[in-house]
DSSP file (Angstrom, degrees, kcal/mol; ACC not computed):
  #  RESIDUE AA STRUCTURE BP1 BP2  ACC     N-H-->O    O-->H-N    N-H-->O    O-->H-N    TCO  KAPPA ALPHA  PHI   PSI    X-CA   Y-CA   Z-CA
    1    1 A X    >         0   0    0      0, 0.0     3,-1.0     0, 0.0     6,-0.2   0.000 360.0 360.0 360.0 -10.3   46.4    8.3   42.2
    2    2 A X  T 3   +     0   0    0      1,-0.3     3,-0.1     7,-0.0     7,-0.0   0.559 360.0  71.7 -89.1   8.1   48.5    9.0   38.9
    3    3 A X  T 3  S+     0   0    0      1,-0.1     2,-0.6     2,-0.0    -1,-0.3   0.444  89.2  68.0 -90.0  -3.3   49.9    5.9   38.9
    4    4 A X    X   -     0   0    0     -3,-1.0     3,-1.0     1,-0.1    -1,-0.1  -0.884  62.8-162.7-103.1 102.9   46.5    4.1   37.9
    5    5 A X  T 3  S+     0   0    0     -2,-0.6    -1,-0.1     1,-0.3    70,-0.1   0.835  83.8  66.5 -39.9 -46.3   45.2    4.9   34.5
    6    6 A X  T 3  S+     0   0    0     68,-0.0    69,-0.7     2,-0.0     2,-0.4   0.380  85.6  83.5 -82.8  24.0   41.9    3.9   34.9
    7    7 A X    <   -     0   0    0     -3,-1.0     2,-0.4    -6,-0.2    -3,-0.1  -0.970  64.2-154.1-125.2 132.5   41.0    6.9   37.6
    8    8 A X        -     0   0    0     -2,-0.4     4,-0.1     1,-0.2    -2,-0.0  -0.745   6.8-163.4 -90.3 163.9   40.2   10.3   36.0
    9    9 A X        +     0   0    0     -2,-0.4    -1,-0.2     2,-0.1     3,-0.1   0.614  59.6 104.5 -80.2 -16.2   40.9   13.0   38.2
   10   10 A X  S    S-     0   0    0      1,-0.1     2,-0.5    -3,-0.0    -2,-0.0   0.090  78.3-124.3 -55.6 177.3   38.8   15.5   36.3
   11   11 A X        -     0   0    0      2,-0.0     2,-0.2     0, 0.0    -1,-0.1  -0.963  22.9-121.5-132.3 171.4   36.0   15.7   38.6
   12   12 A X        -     0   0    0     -2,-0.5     2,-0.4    -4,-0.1    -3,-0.0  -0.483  18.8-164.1-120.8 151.6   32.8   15.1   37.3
   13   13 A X        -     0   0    0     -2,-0.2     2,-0.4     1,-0.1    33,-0.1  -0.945  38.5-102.3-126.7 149.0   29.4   17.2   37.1
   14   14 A X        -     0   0    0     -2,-0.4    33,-0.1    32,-0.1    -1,-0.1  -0.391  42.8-110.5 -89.3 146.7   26.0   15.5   36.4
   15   15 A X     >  -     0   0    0     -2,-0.4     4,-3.1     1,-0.1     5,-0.4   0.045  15.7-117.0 -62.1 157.2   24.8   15.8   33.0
   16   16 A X  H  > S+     0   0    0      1,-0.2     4,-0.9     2,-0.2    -1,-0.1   0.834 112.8  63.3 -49.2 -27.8   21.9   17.9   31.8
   17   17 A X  H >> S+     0   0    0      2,-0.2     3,-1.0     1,-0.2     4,-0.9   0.964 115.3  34.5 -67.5 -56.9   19.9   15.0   30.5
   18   18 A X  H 3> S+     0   0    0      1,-0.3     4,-0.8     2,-0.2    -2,-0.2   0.937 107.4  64.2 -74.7 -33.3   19.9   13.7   34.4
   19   19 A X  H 3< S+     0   0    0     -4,-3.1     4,-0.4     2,-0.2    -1,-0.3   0.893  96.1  68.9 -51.6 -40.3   19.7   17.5   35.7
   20   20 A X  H X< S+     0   0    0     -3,-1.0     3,-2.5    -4,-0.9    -2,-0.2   0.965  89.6  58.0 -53.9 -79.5   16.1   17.0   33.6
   21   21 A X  H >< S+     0   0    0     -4,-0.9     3,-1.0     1,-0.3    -1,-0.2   0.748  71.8  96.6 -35.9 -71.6   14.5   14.4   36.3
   22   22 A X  T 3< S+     0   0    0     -4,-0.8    -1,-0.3     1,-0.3    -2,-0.2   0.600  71.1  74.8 -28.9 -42.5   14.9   16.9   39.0
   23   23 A X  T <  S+     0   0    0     -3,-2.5    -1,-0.3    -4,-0.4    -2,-0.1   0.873  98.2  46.3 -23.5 -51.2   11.1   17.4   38.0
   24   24 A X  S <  S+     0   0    0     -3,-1.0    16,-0.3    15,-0.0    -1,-0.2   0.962  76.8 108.9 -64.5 -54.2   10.4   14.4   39.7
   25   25 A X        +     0   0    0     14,-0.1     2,-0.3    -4,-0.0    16,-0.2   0.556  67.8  62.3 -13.7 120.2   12.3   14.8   42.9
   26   26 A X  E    S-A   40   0A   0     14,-1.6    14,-4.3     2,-0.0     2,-0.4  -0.642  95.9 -67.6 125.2 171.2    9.3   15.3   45.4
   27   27 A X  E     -A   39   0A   0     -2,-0.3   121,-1.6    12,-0.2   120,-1.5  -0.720  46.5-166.1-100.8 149.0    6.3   12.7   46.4
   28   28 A X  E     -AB  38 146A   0     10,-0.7    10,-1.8    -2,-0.4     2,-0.5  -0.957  13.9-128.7-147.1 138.9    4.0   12.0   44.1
   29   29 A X  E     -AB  37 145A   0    116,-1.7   116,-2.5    -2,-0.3     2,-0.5  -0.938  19.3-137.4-121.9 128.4    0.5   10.2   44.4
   30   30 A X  E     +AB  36 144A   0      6,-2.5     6,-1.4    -2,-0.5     2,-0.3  -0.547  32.4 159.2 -80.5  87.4   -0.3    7.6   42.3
   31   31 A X  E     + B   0 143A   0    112,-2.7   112,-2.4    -2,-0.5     3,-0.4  -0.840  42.8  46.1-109.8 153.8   -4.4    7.4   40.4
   32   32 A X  E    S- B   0 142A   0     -2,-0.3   110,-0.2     1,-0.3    -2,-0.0  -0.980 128.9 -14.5 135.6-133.7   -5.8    5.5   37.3
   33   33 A X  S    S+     0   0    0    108,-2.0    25,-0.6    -2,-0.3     2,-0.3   0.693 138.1  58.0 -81.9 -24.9   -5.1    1.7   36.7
   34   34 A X  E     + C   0  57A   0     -3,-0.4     2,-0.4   107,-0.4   109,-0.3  -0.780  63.8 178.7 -97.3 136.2   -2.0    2.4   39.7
   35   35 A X  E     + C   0  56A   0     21,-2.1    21,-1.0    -2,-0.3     2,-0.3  -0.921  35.6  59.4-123.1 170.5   -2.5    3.5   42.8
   36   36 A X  E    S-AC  30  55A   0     -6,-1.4    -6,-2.5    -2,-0.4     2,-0.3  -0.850  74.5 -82.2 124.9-137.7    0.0    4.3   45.9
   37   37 A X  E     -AC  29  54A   0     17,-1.9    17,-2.1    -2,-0.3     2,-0.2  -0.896  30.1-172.0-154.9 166.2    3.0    6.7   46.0
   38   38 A X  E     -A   28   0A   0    -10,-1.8   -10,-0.7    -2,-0.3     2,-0.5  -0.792  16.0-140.4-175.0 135.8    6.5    6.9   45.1
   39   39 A X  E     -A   27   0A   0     13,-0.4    13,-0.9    -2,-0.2     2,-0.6  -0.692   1.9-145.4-135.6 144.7    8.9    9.3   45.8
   40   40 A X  E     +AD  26  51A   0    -14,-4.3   -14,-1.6    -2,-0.5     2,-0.3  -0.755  26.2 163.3 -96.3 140.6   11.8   10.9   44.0
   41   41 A X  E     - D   0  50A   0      9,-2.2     9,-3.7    -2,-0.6     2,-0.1  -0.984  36.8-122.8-150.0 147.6   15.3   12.1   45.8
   42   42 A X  E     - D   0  49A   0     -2,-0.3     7,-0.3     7,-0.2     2,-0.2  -0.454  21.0-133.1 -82.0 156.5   18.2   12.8   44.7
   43   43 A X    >   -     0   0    0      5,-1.9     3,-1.7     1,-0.2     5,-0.4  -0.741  49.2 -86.7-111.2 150.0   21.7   10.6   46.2
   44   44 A X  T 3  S+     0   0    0      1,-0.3     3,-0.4    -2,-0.2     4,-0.2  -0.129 120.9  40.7 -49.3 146.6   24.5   13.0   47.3
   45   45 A X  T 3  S-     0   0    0      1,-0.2    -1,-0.3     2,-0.1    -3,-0.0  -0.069 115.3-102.7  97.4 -23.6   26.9   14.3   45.3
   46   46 A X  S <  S+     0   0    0     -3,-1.7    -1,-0.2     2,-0.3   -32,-0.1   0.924  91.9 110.2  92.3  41.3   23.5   14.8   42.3
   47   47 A X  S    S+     0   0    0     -3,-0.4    23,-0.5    -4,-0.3     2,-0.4   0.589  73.0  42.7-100.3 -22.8   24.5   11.5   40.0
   48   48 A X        -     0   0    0     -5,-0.4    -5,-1.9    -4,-0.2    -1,-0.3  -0.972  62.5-154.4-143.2 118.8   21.5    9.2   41.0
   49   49 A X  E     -D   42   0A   0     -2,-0.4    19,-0.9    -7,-0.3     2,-0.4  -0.608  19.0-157.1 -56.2 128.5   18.0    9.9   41.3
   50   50 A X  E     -DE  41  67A   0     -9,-3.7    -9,-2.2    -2,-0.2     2,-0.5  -0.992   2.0-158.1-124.8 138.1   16.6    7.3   43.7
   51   51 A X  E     -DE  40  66A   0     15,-0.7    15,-1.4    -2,-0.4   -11,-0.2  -0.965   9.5-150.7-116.4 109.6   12.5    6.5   43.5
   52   52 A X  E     - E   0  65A   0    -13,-0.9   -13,-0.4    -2,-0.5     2,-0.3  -0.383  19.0-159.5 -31.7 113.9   11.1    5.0   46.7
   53   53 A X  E     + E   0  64A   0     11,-1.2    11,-2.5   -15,-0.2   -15,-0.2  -0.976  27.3 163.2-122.2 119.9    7.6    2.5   45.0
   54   54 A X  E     +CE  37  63A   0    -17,-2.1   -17,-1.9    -2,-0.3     9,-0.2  -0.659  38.2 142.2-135.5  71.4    5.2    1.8   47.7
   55   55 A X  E     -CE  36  62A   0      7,-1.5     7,-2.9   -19,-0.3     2,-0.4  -0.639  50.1-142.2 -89.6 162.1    2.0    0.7   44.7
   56   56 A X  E     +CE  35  61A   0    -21,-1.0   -21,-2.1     5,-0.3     2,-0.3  -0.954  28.1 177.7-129.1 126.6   -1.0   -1.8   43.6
   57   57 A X  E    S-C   34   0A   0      3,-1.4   -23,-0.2    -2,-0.4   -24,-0.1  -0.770  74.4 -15.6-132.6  94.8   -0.9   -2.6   40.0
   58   58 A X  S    S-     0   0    0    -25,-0.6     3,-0.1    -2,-0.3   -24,-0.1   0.537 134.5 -48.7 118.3   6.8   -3.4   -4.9   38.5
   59   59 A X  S    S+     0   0    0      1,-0.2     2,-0.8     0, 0.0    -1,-0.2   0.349 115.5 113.1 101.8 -15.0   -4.3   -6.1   42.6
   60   60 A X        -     0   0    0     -3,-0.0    -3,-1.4     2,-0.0    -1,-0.2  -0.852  65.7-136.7-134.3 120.2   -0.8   -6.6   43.5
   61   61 A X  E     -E   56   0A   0     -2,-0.8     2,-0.4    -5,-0.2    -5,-0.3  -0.345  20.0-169.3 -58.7 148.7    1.2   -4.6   45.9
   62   62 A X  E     -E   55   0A   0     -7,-2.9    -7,-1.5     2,-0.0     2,-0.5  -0.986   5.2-176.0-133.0 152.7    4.7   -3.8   44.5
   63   63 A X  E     +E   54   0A   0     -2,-0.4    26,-1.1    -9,-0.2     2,-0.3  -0.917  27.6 144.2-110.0 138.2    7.2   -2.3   47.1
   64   64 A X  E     -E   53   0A   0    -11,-2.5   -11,-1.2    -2,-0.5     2,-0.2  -0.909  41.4-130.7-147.4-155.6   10.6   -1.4   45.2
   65   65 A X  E     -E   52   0A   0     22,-0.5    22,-2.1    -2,-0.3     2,-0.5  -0.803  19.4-155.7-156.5 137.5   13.7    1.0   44.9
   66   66 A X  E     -EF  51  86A   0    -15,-1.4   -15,-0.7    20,-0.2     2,-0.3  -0.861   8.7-156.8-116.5 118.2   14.8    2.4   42.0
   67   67 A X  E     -EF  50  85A   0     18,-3.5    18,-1.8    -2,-0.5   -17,-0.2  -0.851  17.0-171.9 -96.4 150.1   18.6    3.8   40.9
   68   68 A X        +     0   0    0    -19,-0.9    15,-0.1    -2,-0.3     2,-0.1   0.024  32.7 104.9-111.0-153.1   18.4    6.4   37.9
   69   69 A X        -     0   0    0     -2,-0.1    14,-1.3    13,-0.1     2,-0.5  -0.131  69.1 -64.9 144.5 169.4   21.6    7.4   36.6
   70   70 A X  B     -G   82   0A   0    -23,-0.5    12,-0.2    12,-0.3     8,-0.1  -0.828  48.2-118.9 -73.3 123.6   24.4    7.3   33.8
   71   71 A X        +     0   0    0     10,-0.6     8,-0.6    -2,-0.5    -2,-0.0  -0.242  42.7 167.0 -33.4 159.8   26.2    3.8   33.2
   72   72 A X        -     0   0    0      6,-0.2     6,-0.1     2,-0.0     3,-0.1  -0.089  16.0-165.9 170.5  66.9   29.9    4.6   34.0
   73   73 A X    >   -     0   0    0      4,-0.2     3,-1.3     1,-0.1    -2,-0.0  -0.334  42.6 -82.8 -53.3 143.3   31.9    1.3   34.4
   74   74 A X  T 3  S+     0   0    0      1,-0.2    -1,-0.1     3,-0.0     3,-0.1  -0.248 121.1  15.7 -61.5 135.2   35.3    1.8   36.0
   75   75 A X  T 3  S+     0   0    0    -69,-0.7    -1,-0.2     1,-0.2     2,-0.1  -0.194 107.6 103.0 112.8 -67.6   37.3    2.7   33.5
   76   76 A X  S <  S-     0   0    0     -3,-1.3     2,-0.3     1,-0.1    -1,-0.2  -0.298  78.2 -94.6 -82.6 157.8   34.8    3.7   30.8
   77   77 A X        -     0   0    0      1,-0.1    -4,-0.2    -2,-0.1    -1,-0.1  -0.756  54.9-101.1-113.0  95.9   33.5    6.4   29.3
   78   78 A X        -     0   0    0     -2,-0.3    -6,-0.2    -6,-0.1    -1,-0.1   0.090  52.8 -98.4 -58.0 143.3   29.5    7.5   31.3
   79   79 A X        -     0   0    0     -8,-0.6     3,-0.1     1,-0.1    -9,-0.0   0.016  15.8-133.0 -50.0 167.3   26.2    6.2   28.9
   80   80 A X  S    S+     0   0    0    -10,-0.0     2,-0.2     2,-0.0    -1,-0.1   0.874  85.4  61.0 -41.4 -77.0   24.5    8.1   26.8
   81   81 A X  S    S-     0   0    0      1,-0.1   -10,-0.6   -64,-0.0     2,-0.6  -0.364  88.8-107.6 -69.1 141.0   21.5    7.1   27.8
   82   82 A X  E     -GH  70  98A   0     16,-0.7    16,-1.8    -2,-0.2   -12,-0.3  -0.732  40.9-174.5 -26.8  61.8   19.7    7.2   31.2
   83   83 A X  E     + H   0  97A   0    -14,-1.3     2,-0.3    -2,-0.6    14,-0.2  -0.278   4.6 179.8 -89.5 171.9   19.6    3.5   32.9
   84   84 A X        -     0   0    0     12,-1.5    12,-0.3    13,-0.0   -16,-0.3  -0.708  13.2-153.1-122.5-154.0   17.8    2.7   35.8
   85   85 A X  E     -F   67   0A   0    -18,-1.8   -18,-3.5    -2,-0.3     2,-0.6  -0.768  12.4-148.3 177.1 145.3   17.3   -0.7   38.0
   86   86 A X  E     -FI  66  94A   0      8,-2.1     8,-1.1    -2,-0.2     2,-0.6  -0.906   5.9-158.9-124.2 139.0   14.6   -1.3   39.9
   87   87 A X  E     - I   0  93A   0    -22,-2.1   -22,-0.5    -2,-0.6     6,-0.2  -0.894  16.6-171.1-122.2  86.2   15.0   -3.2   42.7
   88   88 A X    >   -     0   0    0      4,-2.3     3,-2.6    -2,-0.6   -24,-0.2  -0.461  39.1-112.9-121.2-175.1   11.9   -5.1   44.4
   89   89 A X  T 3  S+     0   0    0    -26,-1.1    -1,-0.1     1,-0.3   -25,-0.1   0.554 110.7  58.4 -80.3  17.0   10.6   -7.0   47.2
   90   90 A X  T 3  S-     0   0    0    -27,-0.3    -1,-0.3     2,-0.1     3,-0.1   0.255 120.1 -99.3-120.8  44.1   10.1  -10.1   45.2
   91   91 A X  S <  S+     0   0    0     -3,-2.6     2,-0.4     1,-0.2    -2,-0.1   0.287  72.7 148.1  60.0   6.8   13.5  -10.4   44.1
   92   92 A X        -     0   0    0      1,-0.0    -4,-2.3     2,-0.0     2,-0.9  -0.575  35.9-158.5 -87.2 142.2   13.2   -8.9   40.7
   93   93 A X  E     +I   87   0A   0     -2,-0.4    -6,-0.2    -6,-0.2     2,-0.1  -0.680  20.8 178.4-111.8  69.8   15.8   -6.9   39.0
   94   94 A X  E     -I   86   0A   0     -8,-1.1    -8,-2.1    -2,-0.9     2,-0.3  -0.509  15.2-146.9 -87.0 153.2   14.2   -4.5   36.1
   95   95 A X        +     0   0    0    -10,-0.2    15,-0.5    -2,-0.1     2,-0.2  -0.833  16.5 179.3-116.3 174.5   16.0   -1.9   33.7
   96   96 A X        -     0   0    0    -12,-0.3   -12,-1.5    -2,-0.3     2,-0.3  -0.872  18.4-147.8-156.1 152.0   14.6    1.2   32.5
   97   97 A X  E     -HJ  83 108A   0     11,-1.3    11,-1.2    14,-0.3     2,-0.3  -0.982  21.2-147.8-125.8 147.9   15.9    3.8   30.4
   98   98 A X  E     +HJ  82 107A   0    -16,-1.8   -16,-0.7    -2,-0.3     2,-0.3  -0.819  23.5 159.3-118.8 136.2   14.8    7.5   30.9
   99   99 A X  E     - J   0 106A   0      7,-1.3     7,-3.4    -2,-0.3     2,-0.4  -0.974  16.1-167.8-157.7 154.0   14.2   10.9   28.7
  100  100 A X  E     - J   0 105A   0     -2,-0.3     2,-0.5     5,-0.2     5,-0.3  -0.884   8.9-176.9-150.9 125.4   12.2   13.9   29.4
  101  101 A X  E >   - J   0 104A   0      3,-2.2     3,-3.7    -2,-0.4    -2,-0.0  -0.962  63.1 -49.3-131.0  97.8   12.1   15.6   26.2
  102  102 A X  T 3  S-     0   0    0     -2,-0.5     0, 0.0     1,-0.2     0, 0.0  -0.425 129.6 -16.2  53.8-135.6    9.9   19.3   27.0
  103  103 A X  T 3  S+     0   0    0     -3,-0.1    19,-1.1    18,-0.1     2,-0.4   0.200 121.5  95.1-104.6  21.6    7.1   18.1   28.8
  104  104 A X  E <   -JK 101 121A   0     -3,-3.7    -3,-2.2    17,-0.2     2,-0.3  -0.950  46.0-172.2 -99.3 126.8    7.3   14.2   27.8
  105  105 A X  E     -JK 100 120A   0     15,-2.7    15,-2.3    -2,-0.4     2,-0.3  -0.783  11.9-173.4-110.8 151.3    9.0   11.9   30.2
  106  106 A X  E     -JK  99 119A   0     -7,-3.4    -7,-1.3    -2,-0.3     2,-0.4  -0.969   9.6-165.8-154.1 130.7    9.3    8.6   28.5
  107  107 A X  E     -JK  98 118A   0     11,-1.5    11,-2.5    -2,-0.3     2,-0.3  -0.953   8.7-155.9-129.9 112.6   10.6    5.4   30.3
  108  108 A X  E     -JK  97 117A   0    -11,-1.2   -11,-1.3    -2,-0.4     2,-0.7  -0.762  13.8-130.3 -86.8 136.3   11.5    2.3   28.2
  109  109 A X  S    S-     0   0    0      7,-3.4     2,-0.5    -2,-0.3     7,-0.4  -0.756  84.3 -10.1 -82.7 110.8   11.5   -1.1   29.6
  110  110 A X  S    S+     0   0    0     -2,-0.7     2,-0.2   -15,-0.5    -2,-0.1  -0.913 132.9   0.8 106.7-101.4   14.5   -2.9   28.9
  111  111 A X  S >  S-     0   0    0     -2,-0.5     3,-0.7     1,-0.4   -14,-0.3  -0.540  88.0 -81.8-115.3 167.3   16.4   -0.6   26.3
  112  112 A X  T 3  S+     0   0    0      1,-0.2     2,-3.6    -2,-0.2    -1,-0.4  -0.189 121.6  28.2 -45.2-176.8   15.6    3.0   24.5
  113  113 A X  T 3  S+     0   0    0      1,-0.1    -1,-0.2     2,-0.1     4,-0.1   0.077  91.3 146.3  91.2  -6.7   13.2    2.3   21.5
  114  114 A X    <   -     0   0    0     -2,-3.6    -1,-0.1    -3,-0.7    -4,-0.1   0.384  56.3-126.2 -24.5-164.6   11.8   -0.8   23.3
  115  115 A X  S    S+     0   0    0     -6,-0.3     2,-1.1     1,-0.1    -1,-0.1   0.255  98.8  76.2-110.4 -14.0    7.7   -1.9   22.9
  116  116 A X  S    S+     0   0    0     -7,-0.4    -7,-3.4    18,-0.2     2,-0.3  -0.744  78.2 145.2 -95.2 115.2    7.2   -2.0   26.8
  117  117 A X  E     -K  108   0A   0     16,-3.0    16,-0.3    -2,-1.1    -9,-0.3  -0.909  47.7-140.8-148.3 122.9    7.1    1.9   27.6
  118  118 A X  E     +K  107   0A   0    -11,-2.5   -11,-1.5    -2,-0.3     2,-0.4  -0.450  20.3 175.6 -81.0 159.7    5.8    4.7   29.6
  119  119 A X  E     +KL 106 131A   0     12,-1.8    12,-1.6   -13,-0.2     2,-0.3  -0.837  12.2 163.4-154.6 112.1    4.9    8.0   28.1
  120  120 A X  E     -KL 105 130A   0    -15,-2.3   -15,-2.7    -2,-0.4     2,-0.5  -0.924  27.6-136.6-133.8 162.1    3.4   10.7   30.2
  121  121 A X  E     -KL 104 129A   0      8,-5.0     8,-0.5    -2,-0.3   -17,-0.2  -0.717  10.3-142.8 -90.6  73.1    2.8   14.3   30.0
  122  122 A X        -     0   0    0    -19,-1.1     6,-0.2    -2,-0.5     3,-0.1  -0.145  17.6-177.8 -60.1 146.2    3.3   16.7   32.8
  123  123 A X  S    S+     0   0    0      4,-0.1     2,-0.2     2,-0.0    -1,-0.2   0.266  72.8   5.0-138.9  44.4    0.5   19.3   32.5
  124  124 A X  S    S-     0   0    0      3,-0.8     3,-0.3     0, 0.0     0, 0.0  -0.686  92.0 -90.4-150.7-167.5    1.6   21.2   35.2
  125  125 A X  S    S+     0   0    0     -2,-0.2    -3,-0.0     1,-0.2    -2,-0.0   0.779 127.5  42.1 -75.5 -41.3    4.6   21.1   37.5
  126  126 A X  S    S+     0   0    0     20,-0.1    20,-1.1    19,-0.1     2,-0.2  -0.066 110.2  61.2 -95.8  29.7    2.5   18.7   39.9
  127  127 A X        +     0   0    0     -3,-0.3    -3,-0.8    18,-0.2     2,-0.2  -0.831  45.2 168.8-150.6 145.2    0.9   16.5   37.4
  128  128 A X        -     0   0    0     16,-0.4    16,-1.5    -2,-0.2     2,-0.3  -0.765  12.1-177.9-140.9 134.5    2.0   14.3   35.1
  129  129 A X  E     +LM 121 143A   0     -8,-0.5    -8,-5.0    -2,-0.2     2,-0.3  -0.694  25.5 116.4-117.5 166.0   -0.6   11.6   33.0
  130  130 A X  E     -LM 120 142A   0     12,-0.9    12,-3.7    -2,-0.3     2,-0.2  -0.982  49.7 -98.5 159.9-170.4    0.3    9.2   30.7
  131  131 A X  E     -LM 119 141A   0    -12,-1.6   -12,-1.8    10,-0.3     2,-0.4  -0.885  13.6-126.8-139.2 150.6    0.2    5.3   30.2
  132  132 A X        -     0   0    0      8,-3.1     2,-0.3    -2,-0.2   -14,-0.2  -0.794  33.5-170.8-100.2 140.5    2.5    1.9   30.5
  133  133 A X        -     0   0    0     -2,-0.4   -16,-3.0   -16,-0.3     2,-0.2  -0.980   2.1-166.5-140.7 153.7    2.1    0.1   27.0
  134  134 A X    >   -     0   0    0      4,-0.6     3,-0.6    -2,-0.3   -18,-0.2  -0.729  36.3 -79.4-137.9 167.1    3.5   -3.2   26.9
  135  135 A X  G >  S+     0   0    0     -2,-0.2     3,-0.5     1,-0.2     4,-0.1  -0.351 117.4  28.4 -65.1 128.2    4.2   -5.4   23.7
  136  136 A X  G 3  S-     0   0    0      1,-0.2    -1,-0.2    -2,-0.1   -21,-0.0   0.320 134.4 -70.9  95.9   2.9    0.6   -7.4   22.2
  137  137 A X  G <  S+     0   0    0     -3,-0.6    -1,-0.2     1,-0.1    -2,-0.2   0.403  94.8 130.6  93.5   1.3   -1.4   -4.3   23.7
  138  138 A X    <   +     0   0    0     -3,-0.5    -4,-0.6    -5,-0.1     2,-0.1   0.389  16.3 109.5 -60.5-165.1   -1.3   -4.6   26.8
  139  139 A X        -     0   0    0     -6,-0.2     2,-0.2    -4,-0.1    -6,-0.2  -0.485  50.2-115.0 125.3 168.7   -0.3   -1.6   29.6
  140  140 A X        -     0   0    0     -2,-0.1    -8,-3.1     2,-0.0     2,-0.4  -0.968  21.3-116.2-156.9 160.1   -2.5    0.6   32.2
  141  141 A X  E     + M   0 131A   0    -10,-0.3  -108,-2.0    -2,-0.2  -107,-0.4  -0.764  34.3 178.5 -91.3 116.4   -3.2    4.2   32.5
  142  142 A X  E     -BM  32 130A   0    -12,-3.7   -12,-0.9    -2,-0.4     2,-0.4  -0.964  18.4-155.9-136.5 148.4   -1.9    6.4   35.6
  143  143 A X  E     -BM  31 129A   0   -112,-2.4  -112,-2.7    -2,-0.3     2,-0.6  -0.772  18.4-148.1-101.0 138.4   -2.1   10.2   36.7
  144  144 A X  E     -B   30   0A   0    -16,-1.5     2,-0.5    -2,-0.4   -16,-0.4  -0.906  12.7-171.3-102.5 107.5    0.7   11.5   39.1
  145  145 A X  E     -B   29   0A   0   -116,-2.5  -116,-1.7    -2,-0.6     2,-1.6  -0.888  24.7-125.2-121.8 130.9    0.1   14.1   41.7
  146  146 A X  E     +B   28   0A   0    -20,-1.1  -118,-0.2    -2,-0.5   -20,-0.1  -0.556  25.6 174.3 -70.0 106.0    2.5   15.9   43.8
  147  147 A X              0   0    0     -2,-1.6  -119,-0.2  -120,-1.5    -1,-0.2   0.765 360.0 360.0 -79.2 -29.5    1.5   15.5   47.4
  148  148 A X              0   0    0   -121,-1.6  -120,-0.1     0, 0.0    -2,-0.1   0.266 360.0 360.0-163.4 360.0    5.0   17.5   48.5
């Protein structure tokens, strides 16, 4: 392999900022303006969180799967930032960025610092509330409970 530049050899450990989600990791039941479940696990090797979405939002089922993780194009240098991509059953492709700052997890839609964004609290280990707010005011309300 040391005749290709673009492979490190170093081997690689996931960063603390993603070591943070492990909160989620477990199933979690969905109340408020959302219902349903959606469950966090971690992918071998502890670089990507993956969340299993089985929800009703507004009336409308959404099924998805969700990768969590660092960018880290071949080649390149791993993000800063958290992305995700959300992957659903009506062909839609979303990104997310992720922080859990103490006991705030905060998920922007699209980029950090977006206007579409969750911000919840856990306030336990098996609860976290908070709210989606979307750009013009929009957004819905949900509590999280850890079922396992």
């Amino acid at each position: 392999m040391s005749d290709n530049q673009n492979y490190d050899e170093t081997p690689a450990v996931p960063s603390d900022k993603l070591k943070a989600l492990d909160r989620l990791v477990g199933t979690w039941e969905l109340s408020g303006d959302s219902t349903g479940t959606v469950t966090y696990r971690w992918m071998d090797g502890g670089f990507f969180l993956i969340q299993d979405i089985d929800i009703t939002v507004f009336g409308s089922n959404v099924k998805a799967v969700e990768y969590i993780g660092h960018l880290h194009p071949f080649g390149q240098e791993q993000s800063e930032d958290i992305w995700s991509r959300v992957y659903d059953t009506q062909g839609n492709t979303l990104d997310y960025v992720y922080e859990i700052e103490d006991d705030v997890l905060t998920i922007w839609g699209g980029e950090k610092g977006s206007p579409a964004y969750f911000k919840g609290t856990f306030t336990d280990n098996n609860t976290n509330e908070g709210a989606w707010t979307y750009p013009g005011g929009g957004g819905y309300s949900t509590t999280m409970r850890r079922k396992k």
